[in-house]
C-alpha positions in Angstrom: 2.3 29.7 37.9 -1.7 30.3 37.9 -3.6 27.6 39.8 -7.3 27.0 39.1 -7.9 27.6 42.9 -5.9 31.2 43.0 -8.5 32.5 40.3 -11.8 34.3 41.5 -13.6 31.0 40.8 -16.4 30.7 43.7 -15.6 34.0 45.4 -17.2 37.3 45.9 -15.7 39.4 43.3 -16.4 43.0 42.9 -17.6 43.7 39.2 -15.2 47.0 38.5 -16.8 49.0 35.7 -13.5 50.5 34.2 -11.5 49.1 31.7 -9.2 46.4 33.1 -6.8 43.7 31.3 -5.0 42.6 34.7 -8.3 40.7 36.0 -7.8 38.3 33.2 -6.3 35.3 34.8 -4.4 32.7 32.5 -3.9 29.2 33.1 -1.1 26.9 31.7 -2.3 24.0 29.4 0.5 22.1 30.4 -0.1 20.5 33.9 -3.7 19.0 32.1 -2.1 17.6 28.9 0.4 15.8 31.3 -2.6 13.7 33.0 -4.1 12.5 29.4 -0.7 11.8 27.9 0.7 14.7 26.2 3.6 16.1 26.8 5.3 17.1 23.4 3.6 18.4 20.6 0.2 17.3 20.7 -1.3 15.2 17.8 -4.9 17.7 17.5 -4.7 21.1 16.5 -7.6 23.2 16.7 -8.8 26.6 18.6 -11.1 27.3 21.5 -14.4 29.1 20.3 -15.9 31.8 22.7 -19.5 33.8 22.1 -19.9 36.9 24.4 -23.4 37.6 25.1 -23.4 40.7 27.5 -20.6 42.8 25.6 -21.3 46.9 26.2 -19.2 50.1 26.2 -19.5 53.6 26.0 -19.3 55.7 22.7 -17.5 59.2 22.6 -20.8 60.9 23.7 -21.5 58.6 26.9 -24.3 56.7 24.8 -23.9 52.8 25.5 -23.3 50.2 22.3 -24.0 47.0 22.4 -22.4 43.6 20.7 -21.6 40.0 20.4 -18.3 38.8 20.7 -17.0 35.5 18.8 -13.2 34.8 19.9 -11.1 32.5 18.4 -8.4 31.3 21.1 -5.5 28.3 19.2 -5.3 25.4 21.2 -1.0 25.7 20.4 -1.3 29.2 22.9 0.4 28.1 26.4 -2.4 29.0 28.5 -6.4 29.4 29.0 -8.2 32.1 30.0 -10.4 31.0 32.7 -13.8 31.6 32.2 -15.1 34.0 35.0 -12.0 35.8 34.8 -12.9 36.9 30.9 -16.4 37.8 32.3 -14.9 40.3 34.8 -12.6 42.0 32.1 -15.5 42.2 29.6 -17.9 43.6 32.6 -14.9 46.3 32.7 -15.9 47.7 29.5 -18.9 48.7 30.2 -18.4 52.6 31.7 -15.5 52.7 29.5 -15.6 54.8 26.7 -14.2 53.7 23.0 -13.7 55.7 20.0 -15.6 52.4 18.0 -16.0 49.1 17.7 -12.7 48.3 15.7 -11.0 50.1 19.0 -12.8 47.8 21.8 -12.3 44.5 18.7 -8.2 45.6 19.0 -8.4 46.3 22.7 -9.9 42.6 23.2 -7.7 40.8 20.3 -4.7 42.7 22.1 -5.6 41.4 25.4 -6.5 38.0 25.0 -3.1 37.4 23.4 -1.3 38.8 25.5 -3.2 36.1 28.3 -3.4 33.5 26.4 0.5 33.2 25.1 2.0 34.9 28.2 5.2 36.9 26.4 6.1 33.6 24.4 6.6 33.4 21.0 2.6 33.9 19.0 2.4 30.6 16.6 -1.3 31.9 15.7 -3.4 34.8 16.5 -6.4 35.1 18.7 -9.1 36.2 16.2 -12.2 38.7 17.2 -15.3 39.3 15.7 -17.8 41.7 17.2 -21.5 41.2 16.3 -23.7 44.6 16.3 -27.3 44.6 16.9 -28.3 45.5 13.5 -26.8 41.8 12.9 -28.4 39.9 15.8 -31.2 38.3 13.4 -28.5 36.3 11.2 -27.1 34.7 14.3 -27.9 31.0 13.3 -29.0 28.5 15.3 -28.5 24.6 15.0 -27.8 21.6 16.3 -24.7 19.4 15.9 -24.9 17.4 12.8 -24.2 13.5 12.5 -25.9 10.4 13.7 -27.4 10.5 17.4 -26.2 8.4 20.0 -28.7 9.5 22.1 -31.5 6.7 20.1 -29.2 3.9 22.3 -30.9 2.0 25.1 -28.0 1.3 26.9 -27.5 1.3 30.8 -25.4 3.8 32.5 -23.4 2.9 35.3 -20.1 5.2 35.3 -20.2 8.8 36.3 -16.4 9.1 36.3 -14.4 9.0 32.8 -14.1 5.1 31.7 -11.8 4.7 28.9 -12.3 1.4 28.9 -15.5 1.6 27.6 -14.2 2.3 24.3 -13.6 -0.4 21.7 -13.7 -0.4 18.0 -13.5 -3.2 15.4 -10.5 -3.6 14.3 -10.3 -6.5 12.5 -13.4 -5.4 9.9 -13.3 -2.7 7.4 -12.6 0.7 8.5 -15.6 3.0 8.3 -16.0 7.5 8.2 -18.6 8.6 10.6 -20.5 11.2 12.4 -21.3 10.7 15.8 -23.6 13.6 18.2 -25.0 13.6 21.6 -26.4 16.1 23.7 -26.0 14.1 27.2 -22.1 15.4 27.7 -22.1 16.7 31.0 -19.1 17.7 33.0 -18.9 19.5 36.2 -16.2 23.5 37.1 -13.2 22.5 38.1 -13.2 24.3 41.2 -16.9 25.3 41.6 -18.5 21.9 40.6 -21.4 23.5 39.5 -22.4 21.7 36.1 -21.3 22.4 32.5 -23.7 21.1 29.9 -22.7 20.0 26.2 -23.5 18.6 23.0 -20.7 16.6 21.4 -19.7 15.6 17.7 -17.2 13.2 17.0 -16.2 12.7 13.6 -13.7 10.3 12.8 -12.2 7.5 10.2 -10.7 4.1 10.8 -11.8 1.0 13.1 -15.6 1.3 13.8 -16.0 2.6 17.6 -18.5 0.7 19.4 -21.8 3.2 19.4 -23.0 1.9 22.9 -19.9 1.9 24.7 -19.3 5.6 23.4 -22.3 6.5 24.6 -21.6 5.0 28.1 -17.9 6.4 28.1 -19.5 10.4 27.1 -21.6 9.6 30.0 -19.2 9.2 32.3 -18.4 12.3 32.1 -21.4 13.4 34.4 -19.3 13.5 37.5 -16.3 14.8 36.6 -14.6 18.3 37.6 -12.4 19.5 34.9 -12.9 22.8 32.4 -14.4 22.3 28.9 -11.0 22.3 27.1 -9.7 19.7 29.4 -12.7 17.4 28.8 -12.6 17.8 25.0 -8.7 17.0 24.7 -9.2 13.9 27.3 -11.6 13.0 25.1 -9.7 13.2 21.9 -7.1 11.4 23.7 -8.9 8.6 24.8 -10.4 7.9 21.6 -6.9 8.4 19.9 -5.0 6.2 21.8 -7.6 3.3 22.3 -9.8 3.4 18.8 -6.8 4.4 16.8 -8.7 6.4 14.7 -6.5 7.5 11.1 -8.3 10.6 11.5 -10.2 12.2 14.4 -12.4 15.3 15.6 -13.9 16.3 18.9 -16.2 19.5 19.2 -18.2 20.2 21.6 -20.7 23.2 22.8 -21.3 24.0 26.1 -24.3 26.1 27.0 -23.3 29.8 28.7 -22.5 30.4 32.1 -22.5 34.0 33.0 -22.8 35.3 29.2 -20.2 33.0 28.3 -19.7 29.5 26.3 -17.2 28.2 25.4 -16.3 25.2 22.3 -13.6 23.4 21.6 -12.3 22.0 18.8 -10.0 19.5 18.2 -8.8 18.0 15.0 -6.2 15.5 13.9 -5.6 17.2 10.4 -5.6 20.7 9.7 -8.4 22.3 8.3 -11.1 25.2 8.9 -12.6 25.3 12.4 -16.5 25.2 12.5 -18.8 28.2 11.8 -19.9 29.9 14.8 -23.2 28.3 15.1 -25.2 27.9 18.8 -27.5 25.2 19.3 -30.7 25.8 21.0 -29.6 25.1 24.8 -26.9 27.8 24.2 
């Protein structure tokens, strides 16, 4: 099984040029849902959204092309793909020549799946949508919508996750809110250089406590763990101690080596969010 230490994570990696789907390196969900409580079914479905920045090939004449990459990855796959890994197959493309676009969006759909569900049985498919430059100017940019939590005054004392923090009321009417802040910070799981996020939490039931939220997203700050871990420990938390009737975690990480990543995690099915940056990404 993959460990998070085996990967090239904070080691000199040569960047190899030519097509390449073995230095994708997949890592099993499982072992991380264990620590936060999961270890059936989980009660979130939801997908992991990835934005390529630096995607590049060759066309049938030698003449580079140029893209954007959104992929879709479902939280039900077995594994991840960790993140410097993906970099290293996309830098693989890039003196490898492609009949089109639709070929390298198949090669990449292909590939991923293959990574992320390992030979098990597919419950849902990786999705792949390549952006050309002709499109650049409608990629959108805005911020998380909701109420900030970020206006708070509050004092911040905890730079490890404190579930404790959170409390809702829940002997008064239950409310449906909108929650944002931009102060999520968590730190590689291996590298401990920083990740920065924005968060949105949208949920209905007990009213959460907005200061204690606050103090419990910044908690974060110190902790090593990959952005899909923090967002499911984070639904988690929330779910099991502000029994929420409904619930939804996303949050957007700024890039990291042409990369970001945001998850998504929902209590009831529905539409994951359009592929919108905000400004720090």
């Amino acid at each position: 099984m993959n460990q998070p230490e085996h990967s090239q994570l904070g080691k000199a990696s040569a960047y190899v040029d030519q097509y390449d789907a073995s230095l994708l390196f997949p890592i099993p969900r499982a072992p991380k849902r264990e620590e936060v409580g999961i270890t059936g079914t989980p009660p979130f479905v939801g997908a992991d959204l990835w934005t390529a920045y630096e995607l590049s090939w060759l066309n049938p004449r030698g003449k580079p092309q140029v893209a954007l990459a959104h992929i879709t990855v479902p939280c039900e796959s077995t594994h991840i793909v960790e993140s410097k890994s993906f970099k290293l197959y996309l830098n693989s493309f890039n003196n490898t020549t492609f009949a089109d676009a639709d070929t390298v969006k198949a090669r990449i759909r292909a590939d991923i799946s293959a990574a992320v569900w390992q030979g098990g049985p597919v419950q849902s498919s990786v999705g792949v949508k390549l952006v050309g430059p002709e499109l650049f100017d409608q990629e959108p940019i805005h911020e998380l919508d909701g109420l900030s939590l970020d206006r708070l005054d509050i004092e911040c004392t905890r730079y490890q996750p404190a579930p404790e923090l959170l409390t809702a009321a829940f002997d008064e009417q239950p409310v449906s809110e909108v929650l944002v802040s931009n102060l999520l910070k968590s730190n590689c799981l291996v590298t401990g250089q920083p990740d920065w996020g924005s968060v949105q939490i949208r949920y209905t039931g007990a009213q959460i406590d907005q200061e204690g939220l606050l103090q419990y997203l910044v908690s974060f700050r110190n902790h090593n763990e990959f952005h899909e871990q923090c967002v499911e420990r984070i639904f988690m938390d929330l779910w099991t101690r502000c029994k929420p009737t409904k619930l939804t975690v996303y949050a957007r990480y700024t890039r990291r080596g042409g990369l970001d990543i945001s998850p998504f995690r929902t209590s009831h099915p529905g539409p994951v969010p359009v592929g919108v940056r905000t400004a720090r990404q």
